[in-house]
C-alpha positions, 0 to 999 in steps of 0.5 A, spaced: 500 500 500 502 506 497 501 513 501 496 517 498 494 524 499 490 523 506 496 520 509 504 521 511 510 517 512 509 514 518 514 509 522 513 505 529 518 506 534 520 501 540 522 505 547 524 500 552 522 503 559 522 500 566 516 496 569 510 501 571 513 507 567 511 506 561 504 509 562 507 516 565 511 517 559 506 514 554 501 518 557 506 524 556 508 523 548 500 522 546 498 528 550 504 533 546 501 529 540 508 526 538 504 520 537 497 518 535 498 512 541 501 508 544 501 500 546 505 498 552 508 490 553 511 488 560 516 484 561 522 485 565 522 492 562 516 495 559 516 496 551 512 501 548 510 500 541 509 508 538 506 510 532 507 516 528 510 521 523 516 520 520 517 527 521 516 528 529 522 522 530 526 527 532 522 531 537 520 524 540 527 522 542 529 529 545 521 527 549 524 520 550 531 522 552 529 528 557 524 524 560 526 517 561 531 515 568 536 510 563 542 514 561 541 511 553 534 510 553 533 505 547 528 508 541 528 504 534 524 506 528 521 502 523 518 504 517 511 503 516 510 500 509 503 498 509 497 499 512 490 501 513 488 507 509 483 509 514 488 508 519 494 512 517 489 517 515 487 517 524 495 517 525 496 523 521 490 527 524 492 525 531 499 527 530 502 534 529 505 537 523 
């Protein structure tokens, strides 16, 4: 699937956090719009699996890095080559330019 007009480049980004802070910071990311969501996994560590704008990578490691209490947190971007038009667009509309 292709982008079209109603979409935007868009990756799925992993940051790995300790156990029971996941939700404070996932809740940080989607209220500054860094992000349309985000799912978190527990294990020994929480994994966060973050949806956004290609273009907002930057500012949502600087988020990560300022907010996280590891000295190098683990933030990993993979592109998102295919999807769900509907669901690309909501990612788009739930994001910031």
């Amino acid at each position: 699937m292709e982008a079209n007009s109603n979409t935007v480049p868009s990756i799925v980004v992993y940051v790995t956090v300790p156990n029971r802070e996941g939700k404070k910071l996932a809740g940080s990311i989607v209220k500054e719009k860094l992000a349309a969501c985000v799912n978190i996994f527990p294990d020994p560590e929480e994994l966060l699996i973050i949806k956004i704008r290609q273009s907002l990578l930057s500012a949502l490691t600087e988020h990560v890095n300022a907010n996280h209490e590891y000295d190098v947190p683990e933030v990993i971007a993979l592109p998102i080559n295919g999807g769900s038009p509907q669901y690309l667009e909501w990612l788009k509309n739930s994001t910031r330019d």
